[in-house]
DOTIVO-128548 format. One record per residue (C-alpha): residue in one letter; x, y, z. Coordinates in nm, 4 decimals, padded with zeros to 6 digits. Each point is the difference from the previous one (the first is absolute). Example, Ala and Ser with C-alpha at 12.3 -4.5 7.8 and 13.67 -1.06 7.14 Angstrom:
BEGIN
residuo,X,Y,Z
A,01.2300,-00.4500,00.7800;
S,00.1370,00.3440,-00.0660;
//
This chain:
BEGIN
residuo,X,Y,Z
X,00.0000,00.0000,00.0000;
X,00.2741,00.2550,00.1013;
X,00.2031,-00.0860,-00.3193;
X,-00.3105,00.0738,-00.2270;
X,-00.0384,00.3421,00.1759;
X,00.3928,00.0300,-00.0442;
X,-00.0595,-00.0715,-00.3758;
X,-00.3303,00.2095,-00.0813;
X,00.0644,00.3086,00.2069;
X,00.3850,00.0261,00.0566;
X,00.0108,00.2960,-00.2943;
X,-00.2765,00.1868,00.1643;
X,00.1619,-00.0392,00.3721;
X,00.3139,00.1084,-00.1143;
X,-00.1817,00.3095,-00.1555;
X,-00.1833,-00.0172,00.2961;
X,00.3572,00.0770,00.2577;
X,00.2096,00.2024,-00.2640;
X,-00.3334,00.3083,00.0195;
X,00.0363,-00.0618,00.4332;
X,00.3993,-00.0086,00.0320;
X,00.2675,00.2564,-00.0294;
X,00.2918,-00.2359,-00.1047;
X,-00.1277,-00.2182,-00.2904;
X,00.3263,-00.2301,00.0678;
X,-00.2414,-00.0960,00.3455;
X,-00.2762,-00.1284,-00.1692;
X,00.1977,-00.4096,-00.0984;
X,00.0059,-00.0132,00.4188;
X,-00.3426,00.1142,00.0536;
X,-00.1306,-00.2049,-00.2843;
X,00.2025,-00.2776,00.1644;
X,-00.1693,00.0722,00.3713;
X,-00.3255,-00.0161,-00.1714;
X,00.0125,-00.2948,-00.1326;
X,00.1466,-00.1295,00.3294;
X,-00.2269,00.1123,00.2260;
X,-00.2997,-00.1610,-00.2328;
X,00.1809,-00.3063,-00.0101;
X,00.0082,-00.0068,00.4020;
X,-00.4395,00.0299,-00.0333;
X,-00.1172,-00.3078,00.1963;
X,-00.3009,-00.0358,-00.2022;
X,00.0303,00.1884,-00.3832;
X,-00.3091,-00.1596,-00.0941;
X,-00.2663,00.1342,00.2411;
X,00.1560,00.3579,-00.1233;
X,-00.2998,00.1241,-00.1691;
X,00.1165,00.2789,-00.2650;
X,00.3695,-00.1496,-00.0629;
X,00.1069,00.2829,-00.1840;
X,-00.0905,00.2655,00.2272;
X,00.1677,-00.1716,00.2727;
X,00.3047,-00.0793,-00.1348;
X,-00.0195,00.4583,-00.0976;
X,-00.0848,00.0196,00.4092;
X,00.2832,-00.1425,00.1032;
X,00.1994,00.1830,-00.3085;
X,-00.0984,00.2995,00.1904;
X,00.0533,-00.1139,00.3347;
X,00.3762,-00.0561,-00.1313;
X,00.0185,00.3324,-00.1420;
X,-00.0844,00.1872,00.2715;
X,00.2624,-00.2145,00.2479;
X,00.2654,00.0872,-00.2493;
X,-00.0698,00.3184,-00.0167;
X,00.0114,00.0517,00.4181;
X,00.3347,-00.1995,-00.0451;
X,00.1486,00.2363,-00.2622;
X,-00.1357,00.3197,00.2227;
X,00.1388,-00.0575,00.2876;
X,00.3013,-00.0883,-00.0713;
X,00.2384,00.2897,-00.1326;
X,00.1049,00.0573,-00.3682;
X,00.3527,-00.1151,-00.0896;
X,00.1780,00.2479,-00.1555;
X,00.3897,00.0746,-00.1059;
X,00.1252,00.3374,00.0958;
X,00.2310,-00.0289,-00.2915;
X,-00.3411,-00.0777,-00.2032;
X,-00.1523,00.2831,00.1289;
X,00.2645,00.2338,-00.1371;
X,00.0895,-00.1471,-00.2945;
X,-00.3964,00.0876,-00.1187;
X,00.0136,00.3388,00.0966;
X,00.3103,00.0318,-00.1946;
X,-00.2211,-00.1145,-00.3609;
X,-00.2447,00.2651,00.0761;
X,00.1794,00.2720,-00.2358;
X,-00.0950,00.3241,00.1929;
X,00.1808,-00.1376,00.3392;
X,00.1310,00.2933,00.1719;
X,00.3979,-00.0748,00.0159;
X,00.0320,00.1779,00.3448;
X,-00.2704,-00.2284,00.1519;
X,00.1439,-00.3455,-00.1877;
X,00.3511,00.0863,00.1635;
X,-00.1414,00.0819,00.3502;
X,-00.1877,-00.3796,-00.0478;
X,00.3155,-00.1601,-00.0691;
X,00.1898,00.1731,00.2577;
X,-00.3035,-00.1473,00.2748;
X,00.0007,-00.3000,-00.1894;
X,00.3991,-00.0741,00.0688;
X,-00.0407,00.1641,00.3408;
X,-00.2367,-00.2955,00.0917;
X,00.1704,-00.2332,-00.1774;
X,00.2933,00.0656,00.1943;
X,-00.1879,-00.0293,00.3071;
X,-00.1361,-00.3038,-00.0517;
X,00.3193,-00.1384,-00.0511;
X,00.1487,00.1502,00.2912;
X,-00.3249,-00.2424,00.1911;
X,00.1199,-00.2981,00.1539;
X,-00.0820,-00.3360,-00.2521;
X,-00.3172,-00.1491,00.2355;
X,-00.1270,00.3882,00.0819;
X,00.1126,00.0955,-00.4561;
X,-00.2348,-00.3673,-00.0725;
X,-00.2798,00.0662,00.2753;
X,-00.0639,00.3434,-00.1257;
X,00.0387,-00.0981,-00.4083;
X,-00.2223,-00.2490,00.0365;
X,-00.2991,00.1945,00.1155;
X,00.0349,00.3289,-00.1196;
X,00.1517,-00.1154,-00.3743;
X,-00.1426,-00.3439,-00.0296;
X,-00.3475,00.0482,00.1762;
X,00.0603,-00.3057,00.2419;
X,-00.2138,-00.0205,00.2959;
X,00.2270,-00.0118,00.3154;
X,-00.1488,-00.3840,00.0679;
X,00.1469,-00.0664,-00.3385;
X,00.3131,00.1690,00.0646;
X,00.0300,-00.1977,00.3223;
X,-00.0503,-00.3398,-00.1647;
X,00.2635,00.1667,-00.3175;
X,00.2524,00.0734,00.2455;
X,-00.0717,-00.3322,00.2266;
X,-00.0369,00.2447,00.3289;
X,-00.2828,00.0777,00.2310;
X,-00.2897,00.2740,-00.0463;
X,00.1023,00.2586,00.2528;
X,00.3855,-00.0091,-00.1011;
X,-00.1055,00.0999,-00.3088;
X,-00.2049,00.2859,00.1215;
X,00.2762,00.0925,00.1929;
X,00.2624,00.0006,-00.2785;
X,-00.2416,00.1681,-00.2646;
X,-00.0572,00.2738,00.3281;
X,00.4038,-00.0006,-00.0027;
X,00.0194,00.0668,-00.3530;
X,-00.2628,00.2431,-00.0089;
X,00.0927,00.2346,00.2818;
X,00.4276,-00.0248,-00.1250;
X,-00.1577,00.1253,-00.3692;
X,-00.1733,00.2589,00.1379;
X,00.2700,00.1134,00.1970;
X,00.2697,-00.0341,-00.2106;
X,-00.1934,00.1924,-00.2808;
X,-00.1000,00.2943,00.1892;
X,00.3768,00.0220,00.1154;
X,00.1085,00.0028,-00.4068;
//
């Protein structure tokens, strides 16, 4: 039953996700998750309206990927960052040297960080990582890596206001 619902509505599910997520490249692991969860359905033939299920629990998917994706925090390279606002041709050179300058100046700072204070902090603020998963990452317990990202945090801050 699932593999016939698979085979006449997988184009119109997939068109389904790519109008409901941001990042098209999710939509093969929520398709995926879909069809899991409706293979995990005790009893698929007392499902009255098979097709509308199977688009519930599409939704139902969505909506958990979408909290997932919200809370945790975007990834971005500073490097990234910079290198786009130098391709935008009206860029004011004053402003792109002052970013570089900060950019370097952190840099610098960061590697001035101890390695386990340098990973804690690069790993949630760069990477997005919840501190659980940093813990597990980094094989170490919950509140050291408060502590360390805490560490990291307040040495930055210090250390840039000084420079």
């Amino acid at each position: 039953m699932i593999t016939g619902l698979v085979a006449s509505h997988g184009v119109k599910l997939r068109r389904f996700l790519l109008l409901r997520v941001r990042n098209s490249a999710d939509v093969p692991d929520i398709l995926q998750e879909v069809y899991l969860r409706m293979l995990r359905v005790p009893n698929v033939e007392s499902i009255r309206s098979p097709e509308a299920y199977l688009f519930t629990v599409a939704q139902h998917v969505v909506q958990q990927h979408s909290l997932r994706q919200s809370a945790a925090p975007p990834s971005v390279e500073l490097s990234e960052m910079l290198n786009s606002a130098r391709a935008v041709p009206d860029v004011d050179p004053v402003l792109d040297l002052d970013a570089q300058q900060c950019l370097e100046q952190l840099q610098a700072e960061l590697d001035r960080l101890s390695p386990k204070l340098r990973a804690t902090f690069l790993l949630h603020r760069r990477d997005g990582l919840s501190l659980e998963q940093i813990a597990e990452r980094l094989g170490t317990s919950l509140p050291m890596v408060k502590k360390n990202l805490m560490q990291a945090l307040v040495q930055l801050r210090q250390r840039l206001e000084r420079g």
